[in-house]
N, C-alpha and C positions, 0 to 999 in steps of 0.2 A: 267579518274579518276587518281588523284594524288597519287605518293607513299604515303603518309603520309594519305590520305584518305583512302586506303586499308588499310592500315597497322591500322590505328584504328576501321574499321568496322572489322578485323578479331581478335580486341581485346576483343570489343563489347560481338563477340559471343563466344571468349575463356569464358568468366563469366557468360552465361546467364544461365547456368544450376547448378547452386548452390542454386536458392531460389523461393522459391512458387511468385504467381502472386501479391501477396502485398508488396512486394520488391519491385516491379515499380513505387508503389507510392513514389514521392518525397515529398510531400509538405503537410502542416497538414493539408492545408481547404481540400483540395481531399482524403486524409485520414478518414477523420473526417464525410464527405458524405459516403463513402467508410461503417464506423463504423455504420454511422445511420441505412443506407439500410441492416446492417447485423442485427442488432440489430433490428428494425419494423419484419425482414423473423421472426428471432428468435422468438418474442413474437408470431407470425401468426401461427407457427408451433405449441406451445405449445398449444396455443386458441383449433387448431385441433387435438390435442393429448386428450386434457383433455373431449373434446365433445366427444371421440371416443371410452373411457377407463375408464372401475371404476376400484376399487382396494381392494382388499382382503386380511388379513392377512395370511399367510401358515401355523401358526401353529396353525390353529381352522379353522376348518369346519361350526362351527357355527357361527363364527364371522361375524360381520355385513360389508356388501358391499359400501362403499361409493364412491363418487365422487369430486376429485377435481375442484376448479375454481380458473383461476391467479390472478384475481380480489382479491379474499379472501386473497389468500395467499397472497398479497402485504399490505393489511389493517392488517395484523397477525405480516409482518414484521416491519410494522409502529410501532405498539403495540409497540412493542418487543425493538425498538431502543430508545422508549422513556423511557420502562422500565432499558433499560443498560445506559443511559444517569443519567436519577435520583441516580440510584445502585450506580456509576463509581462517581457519583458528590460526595453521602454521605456517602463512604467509605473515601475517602479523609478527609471531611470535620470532622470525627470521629478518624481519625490518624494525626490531626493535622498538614497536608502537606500545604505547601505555592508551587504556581505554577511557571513553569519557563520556557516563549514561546520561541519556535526556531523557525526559518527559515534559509533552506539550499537551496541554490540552484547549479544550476553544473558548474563549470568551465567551459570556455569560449570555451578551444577547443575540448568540447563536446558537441556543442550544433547545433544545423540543423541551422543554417546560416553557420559556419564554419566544417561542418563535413558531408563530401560528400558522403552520404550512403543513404537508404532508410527509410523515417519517423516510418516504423515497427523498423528497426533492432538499428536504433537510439536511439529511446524510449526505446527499451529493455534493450540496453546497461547503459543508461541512470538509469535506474530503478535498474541493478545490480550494477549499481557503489554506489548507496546509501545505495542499502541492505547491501555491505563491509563497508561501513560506520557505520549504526548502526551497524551491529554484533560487531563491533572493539569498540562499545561504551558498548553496552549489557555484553560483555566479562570483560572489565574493573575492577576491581577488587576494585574500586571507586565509580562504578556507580551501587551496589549489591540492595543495598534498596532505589534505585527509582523505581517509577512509571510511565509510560508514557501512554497517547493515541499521535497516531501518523496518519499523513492523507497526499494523494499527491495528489496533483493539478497540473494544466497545465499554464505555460503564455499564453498571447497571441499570440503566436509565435510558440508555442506548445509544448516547453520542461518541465521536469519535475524542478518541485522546491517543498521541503516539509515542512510540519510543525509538531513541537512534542511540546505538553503539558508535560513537564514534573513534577512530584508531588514530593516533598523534604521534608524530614525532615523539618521543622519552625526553624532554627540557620543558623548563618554566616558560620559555619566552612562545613557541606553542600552545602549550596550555593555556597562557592569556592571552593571545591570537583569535584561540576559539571561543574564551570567552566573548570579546571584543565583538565576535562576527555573530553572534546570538544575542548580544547586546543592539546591533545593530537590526539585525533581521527584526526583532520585536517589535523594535522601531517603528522600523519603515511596514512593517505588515498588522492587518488585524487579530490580532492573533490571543490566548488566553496566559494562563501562566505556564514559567519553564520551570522545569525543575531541574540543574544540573550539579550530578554527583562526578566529585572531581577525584584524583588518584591522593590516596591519604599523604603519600610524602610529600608534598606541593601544602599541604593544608594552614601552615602559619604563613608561608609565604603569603599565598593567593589572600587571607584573611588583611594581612599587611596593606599589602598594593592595593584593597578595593575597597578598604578600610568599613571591613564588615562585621555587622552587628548579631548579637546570636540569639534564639528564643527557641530552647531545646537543641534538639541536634539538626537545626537548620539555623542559615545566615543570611542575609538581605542587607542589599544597600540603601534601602529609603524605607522608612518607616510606612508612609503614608499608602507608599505603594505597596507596601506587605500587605496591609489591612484591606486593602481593595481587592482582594483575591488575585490581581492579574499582573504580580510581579516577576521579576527572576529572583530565585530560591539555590541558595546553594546549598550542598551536601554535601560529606565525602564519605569513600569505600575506607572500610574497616581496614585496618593493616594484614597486609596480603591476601586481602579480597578482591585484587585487581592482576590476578596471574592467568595463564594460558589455560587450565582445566577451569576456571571460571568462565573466559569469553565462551568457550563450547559449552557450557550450560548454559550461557544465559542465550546463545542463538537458538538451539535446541529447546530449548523450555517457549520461546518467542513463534518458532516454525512449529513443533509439532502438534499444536495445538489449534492451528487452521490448516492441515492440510486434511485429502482425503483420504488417506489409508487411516488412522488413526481410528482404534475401535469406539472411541465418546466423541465424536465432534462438537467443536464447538460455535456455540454462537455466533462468535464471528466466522467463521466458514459459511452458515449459511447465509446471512446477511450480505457479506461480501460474494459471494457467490453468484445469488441474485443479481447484484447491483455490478457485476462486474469489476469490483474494485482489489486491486492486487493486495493481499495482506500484508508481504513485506516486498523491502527492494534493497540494492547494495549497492555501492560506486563502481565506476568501469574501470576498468584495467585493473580489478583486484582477481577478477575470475573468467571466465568466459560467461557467456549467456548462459544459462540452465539449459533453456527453452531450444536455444541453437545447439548444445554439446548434444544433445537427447538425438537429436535428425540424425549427428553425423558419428556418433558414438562406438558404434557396431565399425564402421569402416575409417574410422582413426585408431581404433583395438587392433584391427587386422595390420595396419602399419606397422604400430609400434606398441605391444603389452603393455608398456606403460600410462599410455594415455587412457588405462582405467582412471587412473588418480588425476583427481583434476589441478592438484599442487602440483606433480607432473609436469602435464600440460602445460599451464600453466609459466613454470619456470622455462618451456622451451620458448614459447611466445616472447617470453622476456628477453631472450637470448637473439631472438629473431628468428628461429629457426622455423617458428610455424607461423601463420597469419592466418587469422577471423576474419572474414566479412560477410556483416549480414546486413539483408535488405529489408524494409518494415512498410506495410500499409499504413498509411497513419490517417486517423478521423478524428476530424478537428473537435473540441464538444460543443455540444449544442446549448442555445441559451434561448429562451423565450421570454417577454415581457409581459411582467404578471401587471396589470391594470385592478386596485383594491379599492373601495372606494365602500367608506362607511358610517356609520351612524354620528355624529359628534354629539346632536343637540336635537330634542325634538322639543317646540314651542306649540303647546296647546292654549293658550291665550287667547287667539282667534279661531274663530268657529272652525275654519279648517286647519288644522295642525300645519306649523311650518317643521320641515324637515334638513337641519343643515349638514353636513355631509362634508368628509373631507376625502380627495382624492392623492391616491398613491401608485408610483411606477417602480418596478422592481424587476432585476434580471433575477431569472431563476436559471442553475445549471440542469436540463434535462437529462441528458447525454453528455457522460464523462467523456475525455481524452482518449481515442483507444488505438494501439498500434499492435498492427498483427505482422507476425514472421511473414514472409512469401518466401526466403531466399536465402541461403547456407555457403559461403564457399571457405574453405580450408585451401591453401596453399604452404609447400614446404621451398625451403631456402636450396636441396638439392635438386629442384626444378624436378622430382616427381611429380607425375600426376595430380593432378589439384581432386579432393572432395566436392561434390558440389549435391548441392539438396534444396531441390526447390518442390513449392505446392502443385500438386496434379502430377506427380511421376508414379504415383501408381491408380490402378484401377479395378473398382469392383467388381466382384463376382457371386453371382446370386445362388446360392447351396440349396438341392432339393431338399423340398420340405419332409421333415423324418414320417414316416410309413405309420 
């Protein structure tokens, strides 16, 4: 065995004890197997869980016993995202918002062709570089009353690129607001190229004011930074390709495509799944929580029939009639420092080869950001009764095994 062979198998196993067994995967199609076979046990297990176990409320003895099926509860979340789809459409469409599409995706030398890590800790990182993105947008002091639904996807290739619906004021002087504040977040974050498609009536204007140049049916402000791949790209919606049966397509075509009722799932469901990483998200005060209306749903119906529709709802919250609040676990993410340390130069000139070496420190994100519900309360303005739904109010019961 050669020095320079030793010397890199004892480098090998200086690093192997830093990261669980999905660190070895390198590449996204072996990942992505990797995610299925976790995701088929996952569903297998619950299938056995729920045959196994009814479930009781604790705080009545008389309450009635029931049984879950996964089945159902995927037809419930169907329900559910059609009913936030419509809500999320005609709140807009009642606040008189015109929409305004992004796409981000990540610089170059963060992407699993160029970035020699493992497809877990890539993604992850990957995923935290965008969250710094939008919080630096969300915080803006610009960007106060937008709206946004927002969704990640995968290329081919398997990095992340995102898309956000953003919902605007209907004026010019919004419109270049938000461009302003995407112009700024690029800025200030690492981040790859944008692409935003702006509303077609705005389209000489906006070309005016930013005094943009065109190559096809896209526009750019700097030449140099087009060619560099990691500009901002402006576009615009075709005339009356930016109406209310358009936003409900385009959030629907964005959700139904990673969730799990859906009879083809896709790629990114499993991926994300794994990895824990939410596929989409929306700004607050446009809807309630999904995750909290679900807890308290059944006993906000028995209030008032209308609190099926979550635009409903919704509009009473507005009004002040009802109040949300919910409580969340939150775990911070985790980071570990990757110590690299590799080959530069090997000098065989003297009988024993010199070996030069250059050393490198790197955080890597392990463990995403992760907040869990624990805690539900609904309150109304006639000082009824408040909802309240917290974790551990009910308790299992174990069903004789079938004969």
């Amino acid at each position: 065995m050669s020095y320079l062979s030793y010397y890199m198998e004892y480098l090998d196993f200086e690093l192997e004890d830093y990261f669980d067994k999905d660190d070895d995967i390198l590449t996204y199609d072996l990942f992505l197997k990797s995610a299925i076979d976790y995701s088929n046990d996952k569903d297998e297990k619950a299938d056995k869980y729920y045959s196994k176990y009814a479930f009781q409320k604790n705080t009545d003895i008389n309450a009635p016993i029931f049984q879950l099926n996964r089945a159902n509860i995927l037809k419930h979340r169907a329900s559910l995202m059609q009913n936030f789809t419509n809500s999320f459409a005609r709140i807009i469409k009642d606040e008189n918002r015109i929409m305004c599409f992004t796409t981000v995706t990540i610089a170059p030398k963060y992407r699993l062709a160029n970035y020699q890590d493992s497809y877990k800790r890539t993604i992850l990182n990957q995923h935290n570089l965008f969250t710094k993105f939008y919080t630096h947008i969300r915080h803006d002091k610009s960007n106060r009353n937008v709206k946004y639904f927002r969704v990640f996807e995968l290329h081919k290739k398997g990095d992340i690129h995102s898309h956000s619906m953003d919902f605007i004021k209907d004026n010019l002087l919004n419109i270049c607001n938000h461009i302003n504040v995407m112009k700024r977040a690029k800025k200030s974050k690492d981040i790859g190229r944008i692409e935003i498609r702006l509303p077609y009536k705005y389209k000489n204007q906006i070309i005016n004011i930013y005094s943009l140049k065109r190559h096809g049916d896209r526009y750019y402000e700097n030449l140099k930074e087009y060619k560099s791949g990691n500009s901002l790209i402006f576009t615009f919606f075709q005339p009356n390709k930016d109406n209310f049966k358009d936003i409900v397509s385009y959030i629907l075509k964005y959700t139904q495509k990673n969730v799990a009722y859906t009879k083809s799932k896709s790629n990114e469901y499993y991926i994300f799944r794994k990895l824990g990483i939410r596929s989409f998200v929306y700004s607050l005060k446009v809807l309630p929580s999904l995750v909290a209306y679900q807890k308290v749903r059944t006993e906000l119906i028995k209030r008032n029939n209308k609190y099926k529709d979550l635009y409903e709802l919704q509009k009473d919250i507005d009004k002040g009639l009802v109040s949300f609040y919910t409580t969340y676990e939150i775990k911070d993410p985790i980071y570990r420092t990757k110590i690299s340390e590799r080959v530069e130069k090997v000098d065989y000139s003297q009988e024993c080869p010199i070996i030069y070496t250059f050393l490198s420190k790197k955080d890597i994100c392990v463990s995403k950001r992760e907040c869990k519900l624990i805690a539900v309360t609904v309150s109304f303005s006639d000082f009824s009764p408040a909802i309240i739904w917290q974790t551990g109010q009910y308790s299992t019961i174990e069903l004789p095994e079938a004969a």
